[in-house]
NUNUPA-426505 format. One record per residue (C-alpha): x, y, z. Coordinates in nm, 2 decimals, decimal comma. Example, Ala and Ser with C-alpha at 12.3 -4.5 7.8 and 13.67 -1.06 7.14 Angstrom:
BEGIN
<node><xx>1,23</xx><yy>-0,45</yy><zz>0,78</zz></node>
<node><xx>1,37</xx><yy>-0,11</yy><zz>0,71</zz></node>
END
This chain:
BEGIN
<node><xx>17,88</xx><yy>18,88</yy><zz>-24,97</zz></node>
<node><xx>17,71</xx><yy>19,20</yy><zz>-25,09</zz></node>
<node><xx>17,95</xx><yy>19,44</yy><zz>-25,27</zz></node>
<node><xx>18,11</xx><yy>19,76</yy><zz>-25,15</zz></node>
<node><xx>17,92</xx><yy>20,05</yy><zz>-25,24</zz></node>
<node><xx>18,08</xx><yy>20,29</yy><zz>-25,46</zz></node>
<node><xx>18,29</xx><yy>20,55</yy><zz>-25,32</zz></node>
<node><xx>18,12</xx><yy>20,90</yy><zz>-25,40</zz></node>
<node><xx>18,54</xx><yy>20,96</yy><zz>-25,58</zz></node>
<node><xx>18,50</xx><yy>20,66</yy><zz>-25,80</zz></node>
<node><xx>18,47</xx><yy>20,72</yy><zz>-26,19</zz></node>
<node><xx>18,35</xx><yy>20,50</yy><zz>-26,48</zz></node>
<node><xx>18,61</xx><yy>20,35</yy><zz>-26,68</zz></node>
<node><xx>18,73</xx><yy>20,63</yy><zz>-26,94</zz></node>
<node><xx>18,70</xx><yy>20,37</yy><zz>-27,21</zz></node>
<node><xx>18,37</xx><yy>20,28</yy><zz>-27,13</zz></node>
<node><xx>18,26</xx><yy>20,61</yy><zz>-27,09</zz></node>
<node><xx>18,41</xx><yy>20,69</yy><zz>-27,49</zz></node>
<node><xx>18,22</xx><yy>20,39</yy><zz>-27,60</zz></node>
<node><xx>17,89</xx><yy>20,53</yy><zz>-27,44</zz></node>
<node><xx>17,93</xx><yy>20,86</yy><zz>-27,59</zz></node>
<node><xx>17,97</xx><yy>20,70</yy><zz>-27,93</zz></node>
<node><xx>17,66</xx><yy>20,51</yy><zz>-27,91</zz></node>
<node><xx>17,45</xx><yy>20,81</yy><zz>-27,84</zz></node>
<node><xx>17,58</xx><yy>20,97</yy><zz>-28,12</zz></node>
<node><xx>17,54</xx><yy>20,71</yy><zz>-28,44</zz></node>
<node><xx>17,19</xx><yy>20,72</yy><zz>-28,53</zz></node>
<node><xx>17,02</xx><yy>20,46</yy><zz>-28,74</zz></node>
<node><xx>17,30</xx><yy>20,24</yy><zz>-28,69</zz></node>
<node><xx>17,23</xx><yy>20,19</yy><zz>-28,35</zz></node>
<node><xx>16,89</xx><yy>20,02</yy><zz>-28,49</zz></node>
<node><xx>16,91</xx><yy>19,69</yy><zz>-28,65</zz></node>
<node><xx>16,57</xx><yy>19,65</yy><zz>-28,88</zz></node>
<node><xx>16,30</xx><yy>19,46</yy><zz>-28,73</zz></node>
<node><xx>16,30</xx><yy>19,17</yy><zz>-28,95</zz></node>
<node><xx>16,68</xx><yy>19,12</yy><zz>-28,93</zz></node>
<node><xx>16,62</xx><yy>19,07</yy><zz>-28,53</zz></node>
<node><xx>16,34</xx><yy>18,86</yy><zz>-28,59</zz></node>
<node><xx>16,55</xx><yy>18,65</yy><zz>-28,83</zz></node>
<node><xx>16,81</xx><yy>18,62</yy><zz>-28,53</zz></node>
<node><xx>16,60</xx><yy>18,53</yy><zz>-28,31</zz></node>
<node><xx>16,39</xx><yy>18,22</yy><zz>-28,49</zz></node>
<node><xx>16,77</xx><yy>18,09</yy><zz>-28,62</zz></node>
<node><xx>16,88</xx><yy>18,11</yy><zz>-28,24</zz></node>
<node><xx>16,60</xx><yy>17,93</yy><zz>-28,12</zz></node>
<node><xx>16,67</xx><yy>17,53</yy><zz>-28,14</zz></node>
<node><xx>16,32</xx><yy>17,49</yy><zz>-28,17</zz></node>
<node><xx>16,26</xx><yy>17,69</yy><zz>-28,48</zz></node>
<node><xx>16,17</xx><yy>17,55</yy><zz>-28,80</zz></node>
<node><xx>16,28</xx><yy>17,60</yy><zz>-29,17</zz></node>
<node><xx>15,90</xx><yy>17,71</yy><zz>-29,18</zz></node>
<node><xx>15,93</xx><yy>17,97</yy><zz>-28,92</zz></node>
<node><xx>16,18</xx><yy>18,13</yy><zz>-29,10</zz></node>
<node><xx>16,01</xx><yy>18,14</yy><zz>-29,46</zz></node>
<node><xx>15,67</xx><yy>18,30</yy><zz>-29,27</zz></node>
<node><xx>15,88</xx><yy>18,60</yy><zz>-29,17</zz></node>
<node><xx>16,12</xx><yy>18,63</yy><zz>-29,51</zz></node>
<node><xx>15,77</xx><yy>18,59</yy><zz>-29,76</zz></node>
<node><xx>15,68</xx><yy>18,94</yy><zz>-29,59</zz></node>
<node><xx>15,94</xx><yy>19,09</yy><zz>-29,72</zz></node>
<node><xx>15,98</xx><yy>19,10</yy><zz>-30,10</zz></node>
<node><xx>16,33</xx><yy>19,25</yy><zz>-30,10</zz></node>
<node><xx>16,43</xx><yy>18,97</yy><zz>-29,88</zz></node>
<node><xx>16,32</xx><yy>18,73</yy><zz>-30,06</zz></node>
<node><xx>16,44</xx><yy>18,82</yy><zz>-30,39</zz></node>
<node><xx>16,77</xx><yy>18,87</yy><zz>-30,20</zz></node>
<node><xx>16,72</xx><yy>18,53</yy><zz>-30,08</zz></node>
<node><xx>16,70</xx><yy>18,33</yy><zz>-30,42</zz></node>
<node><xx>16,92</xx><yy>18,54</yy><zz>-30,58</zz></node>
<node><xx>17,24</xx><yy>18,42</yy><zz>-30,34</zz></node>
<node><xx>17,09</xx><yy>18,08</yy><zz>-30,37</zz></node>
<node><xx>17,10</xx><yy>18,07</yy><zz>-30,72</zz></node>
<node><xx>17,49</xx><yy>18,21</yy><zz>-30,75</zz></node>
<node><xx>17,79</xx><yy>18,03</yy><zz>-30,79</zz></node>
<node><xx>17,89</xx><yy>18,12</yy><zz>-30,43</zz></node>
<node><xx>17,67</xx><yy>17,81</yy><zz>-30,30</zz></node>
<node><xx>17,76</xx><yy>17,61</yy><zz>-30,58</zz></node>
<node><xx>17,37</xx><yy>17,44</yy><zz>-30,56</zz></node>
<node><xx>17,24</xx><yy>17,20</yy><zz>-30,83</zz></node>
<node><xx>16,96</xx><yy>17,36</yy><zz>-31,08</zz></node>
<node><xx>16,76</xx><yy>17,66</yy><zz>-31,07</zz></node>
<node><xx>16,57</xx><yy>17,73</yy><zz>-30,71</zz></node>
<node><xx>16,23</xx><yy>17,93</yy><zz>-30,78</zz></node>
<node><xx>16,09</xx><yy>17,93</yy><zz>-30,40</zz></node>
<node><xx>16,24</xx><yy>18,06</yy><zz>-30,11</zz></node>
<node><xx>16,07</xx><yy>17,78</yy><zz>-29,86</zz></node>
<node><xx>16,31</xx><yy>17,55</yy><zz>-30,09</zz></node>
<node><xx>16,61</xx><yy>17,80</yy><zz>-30,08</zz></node>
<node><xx>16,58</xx><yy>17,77</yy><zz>-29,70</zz></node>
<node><xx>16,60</xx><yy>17,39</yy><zz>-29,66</zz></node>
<node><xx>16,90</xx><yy>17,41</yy><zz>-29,94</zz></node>
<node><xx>17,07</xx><yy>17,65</yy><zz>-29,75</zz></node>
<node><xx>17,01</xx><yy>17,60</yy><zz>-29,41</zz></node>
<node><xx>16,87</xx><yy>17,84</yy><zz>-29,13</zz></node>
<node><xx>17,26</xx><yy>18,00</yy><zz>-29,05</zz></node>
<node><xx>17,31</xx><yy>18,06</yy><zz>-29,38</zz></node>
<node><xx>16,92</xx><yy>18,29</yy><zz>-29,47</zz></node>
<node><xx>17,06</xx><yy>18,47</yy><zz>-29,14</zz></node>
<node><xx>17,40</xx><yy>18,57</yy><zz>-29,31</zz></node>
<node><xx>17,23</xx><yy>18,70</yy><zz>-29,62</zz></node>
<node><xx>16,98</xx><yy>18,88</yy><zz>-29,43</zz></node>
<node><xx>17,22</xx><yy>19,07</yy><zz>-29,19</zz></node>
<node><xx>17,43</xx><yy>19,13</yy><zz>-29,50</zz></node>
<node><xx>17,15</xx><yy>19,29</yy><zz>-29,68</zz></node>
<node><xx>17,08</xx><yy>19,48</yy><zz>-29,35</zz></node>
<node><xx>17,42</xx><yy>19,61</yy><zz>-29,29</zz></node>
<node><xx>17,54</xx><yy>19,66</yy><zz>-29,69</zz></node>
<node><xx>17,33</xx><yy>20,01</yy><zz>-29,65</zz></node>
<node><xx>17,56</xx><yy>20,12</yy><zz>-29,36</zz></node>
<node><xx>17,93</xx><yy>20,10</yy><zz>-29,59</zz></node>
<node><xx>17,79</xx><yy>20,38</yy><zz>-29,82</zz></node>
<node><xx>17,90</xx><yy>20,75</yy><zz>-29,79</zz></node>
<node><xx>18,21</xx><yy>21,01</yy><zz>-29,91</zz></node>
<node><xx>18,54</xx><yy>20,92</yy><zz>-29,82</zz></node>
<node><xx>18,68</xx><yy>21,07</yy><zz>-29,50</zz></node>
<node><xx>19,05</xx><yy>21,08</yy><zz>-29,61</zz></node>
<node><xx>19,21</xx><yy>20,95</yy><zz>-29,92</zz></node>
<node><xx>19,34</xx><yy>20,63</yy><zz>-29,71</zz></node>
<node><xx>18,96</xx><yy>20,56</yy><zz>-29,60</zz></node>
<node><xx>18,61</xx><yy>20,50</yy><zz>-29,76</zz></node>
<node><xx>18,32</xx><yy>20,34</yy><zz>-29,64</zz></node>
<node><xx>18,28</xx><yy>20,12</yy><zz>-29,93</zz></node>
<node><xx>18,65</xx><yy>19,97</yy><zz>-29,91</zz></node>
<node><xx>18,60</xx><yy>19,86</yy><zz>-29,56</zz></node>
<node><xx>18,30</xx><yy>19,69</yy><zz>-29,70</zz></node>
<node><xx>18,57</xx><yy>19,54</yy><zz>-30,00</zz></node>
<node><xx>18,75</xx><yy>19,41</yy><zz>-29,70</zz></node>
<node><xx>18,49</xx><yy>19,27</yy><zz>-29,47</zz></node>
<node><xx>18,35</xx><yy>19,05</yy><zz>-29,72</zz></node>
<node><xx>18,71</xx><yy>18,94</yy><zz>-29,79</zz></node>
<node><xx>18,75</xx><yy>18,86</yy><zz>-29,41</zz></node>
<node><xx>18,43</xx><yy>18,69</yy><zz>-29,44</zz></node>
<node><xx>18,52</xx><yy>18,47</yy><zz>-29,73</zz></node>
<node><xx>18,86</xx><yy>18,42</yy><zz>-29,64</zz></node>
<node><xx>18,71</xx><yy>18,27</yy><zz>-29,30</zz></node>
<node><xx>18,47</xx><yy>18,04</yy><zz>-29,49</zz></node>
<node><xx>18,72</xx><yy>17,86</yy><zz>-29,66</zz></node>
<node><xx>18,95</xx><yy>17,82</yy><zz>-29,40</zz></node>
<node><xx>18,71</xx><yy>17,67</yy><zz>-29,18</zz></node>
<node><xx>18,59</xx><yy>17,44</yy><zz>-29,48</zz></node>
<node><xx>18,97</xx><yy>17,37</yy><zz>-29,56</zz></node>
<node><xx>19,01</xx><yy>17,26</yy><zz>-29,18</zz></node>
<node><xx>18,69</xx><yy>17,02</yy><zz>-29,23</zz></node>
<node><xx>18,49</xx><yy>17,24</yy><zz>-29,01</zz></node>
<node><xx>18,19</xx><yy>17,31</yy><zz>-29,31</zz></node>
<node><xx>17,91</xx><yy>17,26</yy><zz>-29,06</zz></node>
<node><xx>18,08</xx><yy>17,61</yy><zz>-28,87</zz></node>
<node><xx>18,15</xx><yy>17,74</yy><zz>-29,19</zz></node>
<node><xx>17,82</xx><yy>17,97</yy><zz>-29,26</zz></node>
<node><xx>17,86</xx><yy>18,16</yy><zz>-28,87</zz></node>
<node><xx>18,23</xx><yy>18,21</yy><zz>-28,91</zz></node>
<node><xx>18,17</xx><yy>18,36</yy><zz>-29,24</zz></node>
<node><xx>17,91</xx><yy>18,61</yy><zz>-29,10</zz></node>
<node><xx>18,16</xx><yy>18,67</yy><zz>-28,80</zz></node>
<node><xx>18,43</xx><yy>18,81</yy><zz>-29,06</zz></node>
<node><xx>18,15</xx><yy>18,99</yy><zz>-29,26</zz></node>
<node><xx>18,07</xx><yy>19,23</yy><zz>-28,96</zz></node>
<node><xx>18,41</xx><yy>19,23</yy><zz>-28,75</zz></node>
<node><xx>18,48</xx><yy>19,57</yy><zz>-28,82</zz></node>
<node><xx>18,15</xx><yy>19,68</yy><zz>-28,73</zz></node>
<node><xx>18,33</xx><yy>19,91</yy><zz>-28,49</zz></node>
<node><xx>18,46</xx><yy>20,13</yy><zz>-28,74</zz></node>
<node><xx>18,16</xx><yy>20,23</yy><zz>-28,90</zz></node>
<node><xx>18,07</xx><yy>20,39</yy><zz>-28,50</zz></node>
<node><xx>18,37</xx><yy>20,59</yy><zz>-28,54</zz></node>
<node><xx>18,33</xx><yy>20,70</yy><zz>-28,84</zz></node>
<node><xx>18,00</xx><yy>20,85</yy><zz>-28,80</zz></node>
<node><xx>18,02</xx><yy>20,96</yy><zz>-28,41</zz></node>
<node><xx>18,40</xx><yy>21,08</yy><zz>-28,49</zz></node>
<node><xx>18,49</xx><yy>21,13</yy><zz>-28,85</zz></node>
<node><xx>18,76</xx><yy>21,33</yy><zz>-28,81</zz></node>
<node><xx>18,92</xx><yy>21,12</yy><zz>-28,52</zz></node>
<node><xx>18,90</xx><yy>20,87</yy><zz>-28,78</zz></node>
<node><xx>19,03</xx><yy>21,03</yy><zz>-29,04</zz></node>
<node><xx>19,34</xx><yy>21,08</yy><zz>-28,78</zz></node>
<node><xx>19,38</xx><yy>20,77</yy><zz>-28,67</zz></node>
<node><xx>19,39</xx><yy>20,63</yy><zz>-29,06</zz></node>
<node><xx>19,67</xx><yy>20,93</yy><zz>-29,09</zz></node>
<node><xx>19,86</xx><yy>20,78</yy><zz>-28,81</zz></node>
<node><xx>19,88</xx><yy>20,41</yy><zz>-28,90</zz></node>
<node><xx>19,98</xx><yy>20,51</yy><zz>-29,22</zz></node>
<node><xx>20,24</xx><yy>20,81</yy><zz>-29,16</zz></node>
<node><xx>20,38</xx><yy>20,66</yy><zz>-28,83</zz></node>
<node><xx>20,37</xx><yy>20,28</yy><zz>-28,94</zz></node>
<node><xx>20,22</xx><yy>20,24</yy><zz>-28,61</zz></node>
<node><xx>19,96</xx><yy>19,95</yy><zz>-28,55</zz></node>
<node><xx>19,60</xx><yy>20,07</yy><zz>-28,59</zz></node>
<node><xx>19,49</xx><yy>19,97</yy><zz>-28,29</zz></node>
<node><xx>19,76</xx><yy>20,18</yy><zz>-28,06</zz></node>
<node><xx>19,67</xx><yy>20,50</yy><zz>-28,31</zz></node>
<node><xx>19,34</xx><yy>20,41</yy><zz>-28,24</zz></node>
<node><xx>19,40</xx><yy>20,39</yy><zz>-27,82</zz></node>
<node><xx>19,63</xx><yy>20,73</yy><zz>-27,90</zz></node>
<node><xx>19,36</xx><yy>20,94</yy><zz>-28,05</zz></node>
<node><xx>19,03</xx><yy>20,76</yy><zz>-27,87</zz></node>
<node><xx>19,15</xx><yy>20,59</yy><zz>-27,57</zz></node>
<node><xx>19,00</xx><yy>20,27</yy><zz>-27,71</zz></node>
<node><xx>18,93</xx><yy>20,09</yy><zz>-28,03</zz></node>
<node><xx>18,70</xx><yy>19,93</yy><zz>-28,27</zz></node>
<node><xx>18,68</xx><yy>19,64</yy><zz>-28,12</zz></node>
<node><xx>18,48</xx><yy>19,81</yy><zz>-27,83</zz></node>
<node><xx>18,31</xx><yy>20,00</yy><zz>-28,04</zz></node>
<node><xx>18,17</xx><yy>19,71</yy><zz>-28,24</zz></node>
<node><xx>18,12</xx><yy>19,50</yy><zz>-27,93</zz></node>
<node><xx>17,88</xx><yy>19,73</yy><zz>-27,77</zz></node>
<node><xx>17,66</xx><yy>19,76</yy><zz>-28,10</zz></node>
<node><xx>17,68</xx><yy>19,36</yy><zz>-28,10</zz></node>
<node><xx>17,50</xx><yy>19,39</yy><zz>-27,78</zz></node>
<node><xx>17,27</xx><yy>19,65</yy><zz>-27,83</zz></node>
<node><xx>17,17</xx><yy>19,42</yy><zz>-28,12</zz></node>
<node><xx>17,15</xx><yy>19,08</yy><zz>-27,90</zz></node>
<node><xx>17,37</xx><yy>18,93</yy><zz>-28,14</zz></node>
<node><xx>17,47</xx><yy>18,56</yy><zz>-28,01</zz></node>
<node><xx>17,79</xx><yy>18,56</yy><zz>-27,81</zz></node>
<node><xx>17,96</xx><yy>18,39</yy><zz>-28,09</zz></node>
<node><xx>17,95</xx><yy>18,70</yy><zz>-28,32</zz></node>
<node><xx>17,99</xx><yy>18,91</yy><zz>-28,02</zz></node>
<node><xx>18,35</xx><yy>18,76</yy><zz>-27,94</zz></node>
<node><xx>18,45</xx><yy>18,76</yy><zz>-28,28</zz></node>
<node><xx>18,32</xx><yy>19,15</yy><zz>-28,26</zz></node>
<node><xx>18,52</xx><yy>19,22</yy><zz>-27,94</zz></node>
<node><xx>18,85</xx><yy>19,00</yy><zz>-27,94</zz></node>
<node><xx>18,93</xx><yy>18,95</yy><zz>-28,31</zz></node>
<node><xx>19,29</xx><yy>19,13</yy><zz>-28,28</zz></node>
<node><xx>19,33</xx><yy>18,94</yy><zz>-27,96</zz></node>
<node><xx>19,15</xx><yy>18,60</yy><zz>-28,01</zz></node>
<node><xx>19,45</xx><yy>18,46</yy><zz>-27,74</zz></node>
<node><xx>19,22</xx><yy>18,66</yy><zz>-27,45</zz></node>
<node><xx>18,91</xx><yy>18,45</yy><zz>-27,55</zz></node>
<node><xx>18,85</xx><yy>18,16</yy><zz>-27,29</zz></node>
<node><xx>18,70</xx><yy>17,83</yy><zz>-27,39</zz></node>
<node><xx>18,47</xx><yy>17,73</yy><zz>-27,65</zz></node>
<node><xx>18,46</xx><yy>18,08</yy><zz>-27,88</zz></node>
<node><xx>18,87</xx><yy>18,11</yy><zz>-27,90</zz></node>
<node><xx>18,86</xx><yy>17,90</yy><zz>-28,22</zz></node>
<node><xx>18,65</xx><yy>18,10</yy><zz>-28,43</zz></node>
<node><xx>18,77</xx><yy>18,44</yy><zz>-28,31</zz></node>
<node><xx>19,11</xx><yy>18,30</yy><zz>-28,40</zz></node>
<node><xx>19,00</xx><yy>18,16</yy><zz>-28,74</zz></node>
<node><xx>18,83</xx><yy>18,53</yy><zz>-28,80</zz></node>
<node><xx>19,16</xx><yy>18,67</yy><zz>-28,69</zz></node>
<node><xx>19,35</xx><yy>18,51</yy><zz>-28,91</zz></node>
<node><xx>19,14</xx><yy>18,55</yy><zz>-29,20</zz></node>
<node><xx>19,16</xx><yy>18,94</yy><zz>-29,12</zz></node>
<node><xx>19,54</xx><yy>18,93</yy><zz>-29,10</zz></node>
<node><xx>19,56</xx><yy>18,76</yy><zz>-29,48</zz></node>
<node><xx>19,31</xx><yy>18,97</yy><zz>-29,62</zz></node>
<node><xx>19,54</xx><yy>19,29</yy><zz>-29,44</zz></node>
<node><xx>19,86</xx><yy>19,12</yy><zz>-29,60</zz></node>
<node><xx>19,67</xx><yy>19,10</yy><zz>-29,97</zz></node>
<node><xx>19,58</xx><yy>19,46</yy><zz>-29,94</zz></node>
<node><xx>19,21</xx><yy>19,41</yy><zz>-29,99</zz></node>
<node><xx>19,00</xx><yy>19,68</yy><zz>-29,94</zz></node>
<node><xx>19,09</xx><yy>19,90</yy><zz>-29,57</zz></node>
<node><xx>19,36</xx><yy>19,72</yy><zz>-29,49</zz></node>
<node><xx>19,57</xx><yy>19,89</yy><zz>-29,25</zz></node>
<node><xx>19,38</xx><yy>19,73</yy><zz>-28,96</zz></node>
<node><xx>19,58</xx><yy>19,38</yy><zz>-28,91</zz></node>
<node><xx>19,86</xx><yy>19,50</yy><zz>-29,14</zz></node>
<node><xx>20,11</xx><yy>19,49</yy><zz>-28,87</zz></node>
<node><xx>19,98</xx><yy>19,20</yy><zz>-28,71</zz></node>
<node><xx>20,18</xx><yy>18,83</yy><zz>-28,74</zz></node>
<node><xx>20,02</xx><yy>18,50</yy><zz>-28,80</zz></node>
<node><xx>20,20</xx><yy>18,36</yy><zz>-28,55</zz></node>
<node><xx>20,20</xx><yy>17,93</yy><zz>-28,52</zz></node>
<node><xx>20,05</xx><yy>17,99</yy><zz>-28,18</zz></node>
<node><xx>19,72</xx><yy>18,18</yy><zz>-28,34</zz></node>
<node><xx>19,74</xx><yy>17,88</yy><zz>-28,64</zz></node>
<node><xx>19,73</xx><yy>17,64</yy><zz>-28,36</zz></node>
<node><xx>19,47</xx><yy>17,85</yy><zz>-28,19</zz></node>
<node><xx>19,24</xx><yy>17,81</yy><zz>-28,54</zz></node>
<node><xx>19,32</xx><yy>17,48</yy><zz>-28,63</zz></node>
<node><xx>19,49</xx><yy>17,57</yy><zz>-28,92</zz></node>
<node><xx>19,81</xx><yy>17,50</yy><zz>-29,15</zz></node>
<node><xx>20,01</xx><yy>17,71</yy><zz>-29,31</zz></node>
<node><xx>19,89</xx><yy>17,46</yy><zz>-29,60</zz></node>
<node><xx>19,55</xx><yy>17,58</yy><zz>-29,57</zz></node>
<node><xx>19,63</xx><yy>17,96</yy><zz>-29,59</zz></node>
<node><xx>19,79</xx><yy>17,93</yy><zz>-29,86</zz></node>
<node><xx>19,52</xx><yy>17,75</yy><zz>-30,03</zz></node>
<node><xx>19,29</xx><yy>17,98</yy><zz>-29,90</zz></node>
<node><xx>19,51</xx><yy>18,29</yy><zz>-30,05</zz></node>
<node><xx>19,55</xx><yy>18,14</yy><zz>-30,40</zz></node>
<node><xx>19,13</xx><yy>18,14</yy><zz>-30,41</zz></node>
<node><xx>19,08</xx><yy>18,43</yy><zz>-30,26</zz></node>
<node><xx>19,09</xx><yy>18,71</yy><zz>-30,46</zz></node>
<node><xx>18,80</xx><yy>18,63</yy><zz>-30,76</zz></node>
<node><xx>18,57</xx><yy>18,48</yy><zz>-30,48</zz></node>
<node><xx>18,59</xx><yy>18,82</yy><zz>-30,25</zz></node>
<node><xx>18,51</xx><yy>18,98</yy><zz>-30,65</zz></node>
<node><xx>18,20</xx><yy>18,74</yy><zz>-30,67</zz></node>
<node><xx>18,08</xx><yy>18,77</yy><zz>-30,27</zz></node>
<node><xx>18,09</xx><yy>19,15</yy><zz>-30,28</zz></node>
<node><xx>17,89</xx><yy>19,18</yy><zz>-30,59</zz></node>
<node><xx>17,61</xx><yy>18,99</yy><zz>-30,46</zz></node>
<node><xx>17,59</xx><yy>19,06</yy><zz>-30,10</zz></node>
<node><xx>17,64</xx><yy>19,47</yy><zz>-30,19</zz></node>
<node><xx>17,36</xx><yy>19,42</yy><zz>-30,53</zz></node>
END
């Protein structure tokens, strides 16, 4: 059955219309570099090859070196020194070249003055790596290593959103940050009061723009609400969810955003995780996020 066309009275969504406004405003975010979405696209490709992969890093000398430097950190853990990054590939796997390269594309974006005393670029950087870590090892504690390198990149860049308000509304921003702090409200109901939406939709629609793989995109979109997410993707927005909520509670970096948020035994369930696991997780987490940020930001 064809649809109804639209009445001539009908409007767009108002929160999709705040979204749009947002993305014509932010620049050279909106551009993910060209060899970052070349990198996505031969690691989403089931027929691509380790070797694809190394002829588009060797082009790239900053890449490269980026490459063997993470390879050659304690953060992999890998036996002896790796001098080649055709080697460093096979050692770490396609997923895990993708994370460092989207890390090294996006590090440049968490850089800037603070917009309020409560908020600065570079501590929600401090706390996305600490999501992102915090999600590896729960997903390596829960015996789910061969997920672990895509649910670590999903915590590194949850709060992409943020960095679209910050730069196509700083000083809604700087409000909101006010708000959650002064009102002890939830961030995401000063964020609805001041924008009539939140991060989340922010960072979801960059996720697109940048044909990111659904995966990431529903971590992006859903990861204050991984209960919405249907089927195969609710596990890993839950796990990201739950690594955002104990990073909040720890107070590492910009925290305010899951600070009022529970870990309910519903969203454990939702994760497949233990309370066990968390706390094994917390008890690590602190000098890893020290080591992770180092490197990824260096």
């Amino acid at each position: 059955m064809a649809s109804e066309p639209m009445s001539p009275t009908a409007t767009v969504d108002p929160a999709i219309a705040i979204v749009n406004k947002a993305m014509s405003r932010i620049g050279d975010i909106a551009t993910l570099p060209i060899i970052t979405s070349k990198i996505i696209e031969i690691v989403e490709n089931p027929k691509s090859t380790a070797r694809d992969l190394h002829e588009v890093i060797k082009n790239d000398p900053a890449l490269s070196s980026k490459v063997l430097k993470v390879v050659n950190s304690a953060f992999y853990g890998l036996p002896g020194q790796i001098a080649s990054v055709d080697r460093a590939i096979v050692l770490l796997g396609l997923s895990a070249v993708k994370n460092i390269a989207i890390a090294s594309s996006i590090a440049r974006l968490f850089r800037g003055d603070k917009i309020t005393d409560r908020f600065s670029a570079k501590d929600l950087w401090t706390h996305s790596v600490a999501v992102a870590v915090a999600a590896r090892k729960l997903t390596q504690f829960a015996g789910l290593r061969a997920e672990a390198e895509e649910i670590f990149l999903a915590g590194l860049i949850h709060d992409l959103g943020i960095l679209i308000e910050r730069q196509a509304f700083g000083d809604k921003l700087a409000e909101v940050v006010n708000r959650a702090v002064t009102d002890e409200d939830s961030y995401l109901n000063c964020e609805q009061q001041v924008f009539g939406t939140d991060h989340q939709k922010f960072g979801e629609a960059l996720a697109i723009k940048w044909k990111f793989p659904r995966h990431l995109k529903a971590a992006i979109g859903w990861h204050h609400d991984s209960p919405k997410v249907a089927g195969d993707l609710r596990q890993v927005v839950a796990i990201v969810q739950v690594a955002d909520i104990l990073c909040s509670q720890q107070r590492l970096g910009f925290y305010l955003t899951a600070f009022h948020q529970e870990m309910t035994p519903a969203l454990l369930h939702d994760a497949g995780l233990t309370t066990s696991i968390v706390e094994q997780t917390t008890a690590e987490l602190e000098d890893s996020c020290r080591e992770a940020e180092t490197l990824l930001m260096g």
